[in-house]
C-alpha positions in Angstrom: 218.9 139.9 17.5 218.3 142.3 14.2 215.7 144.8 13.2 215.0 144.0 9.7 212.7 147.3 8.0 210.1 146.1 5.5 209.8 149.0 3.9 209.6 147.6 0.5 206.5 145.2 1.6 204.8 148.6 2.6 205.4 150.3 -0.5 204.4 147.5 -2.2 200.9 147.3 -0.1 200.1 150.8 -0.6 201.1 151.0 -4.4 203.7 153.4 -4.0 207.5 154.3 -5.4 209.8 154.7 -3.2 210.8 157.9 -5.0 207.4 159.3 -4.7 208.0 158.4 -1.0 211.0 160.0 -1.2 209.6 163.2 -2.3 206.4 162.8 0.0 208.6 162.3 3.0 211.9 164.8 1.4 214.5 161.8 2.4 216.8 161.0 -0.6 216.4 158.1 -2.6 219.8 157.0 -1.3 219.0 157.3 2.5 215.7 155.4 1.7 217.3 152.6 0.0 219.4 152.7 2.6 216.6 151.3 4.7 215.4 149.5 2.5 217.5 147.1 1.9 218.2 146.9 6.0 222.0 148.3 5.2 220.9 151.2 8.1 222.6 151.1 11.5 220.2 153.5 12.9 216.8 155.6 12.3 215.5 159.3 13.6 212.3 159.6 15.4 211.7 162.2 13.0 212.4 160.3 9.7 209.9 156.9 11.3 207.6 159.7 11.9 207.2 161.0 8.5 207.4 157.9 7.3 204.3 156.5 9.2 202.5 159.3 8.4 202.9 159.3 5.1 202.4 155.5 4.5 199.7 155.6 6.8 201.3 153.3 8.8 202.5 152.2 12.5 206.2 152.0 13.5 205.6 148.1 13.7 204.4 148.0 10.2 207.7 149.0 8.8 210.1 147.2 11.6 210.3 143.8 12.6 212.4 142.5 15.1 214.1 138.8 14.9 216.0 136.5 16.9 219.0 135.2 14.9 220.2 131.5 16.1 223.6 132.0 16.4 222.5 134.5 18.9 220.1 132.0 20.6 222.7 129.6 21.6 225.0 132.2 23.1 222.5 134.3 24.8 220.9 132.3 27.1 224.1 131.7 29.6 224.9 135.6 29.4 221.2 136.6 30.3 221.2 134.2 33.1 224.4 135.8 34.5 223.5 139.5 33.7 220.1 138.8 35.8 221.5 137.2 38.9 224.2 140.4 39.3 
């Protein structure tokens, strides 16, 4: 399982740099491409917040959750066990 960020397809959408976002939002342009190119290990409320707000967007809009298949194959037995302890 991942989180993969999509912040480029929202830039993209809305027309915008992602230095202007940068400056919008007062990340750096290294944290945001960071993000952007899903090389981040974790967000802040704060920073998805001004984000959002500035892209006029929902958290969901920017980060997409996906179910890797190597994951799938070795999940399923360790669920089962988790759930019947």
């Amino acid at each position: 399982m991942t989180i993969r960020v999509k912040l480029d397809q929202v830039l993209l959408d809305r027309r915008m740099s992602l230095t202007e976002l940068g400056d919008r939002v007062g990340i750096t342009l290294a944290n945001l491409s960071i993000l952007k190119t899903g090389k981040a290990k974790a967000i802040r409320f704060s920073t998805l917040e001004a984000l959002c707000r500035e892209l006029g967007c929902q958290p969901g809009d920017i980060l997409i959750w996906e179910d890797e298949e190597d994951e799938l194959s070795g999940s399923d037995d360790e669920g089962q066990r988790t759930a019947a302890e």
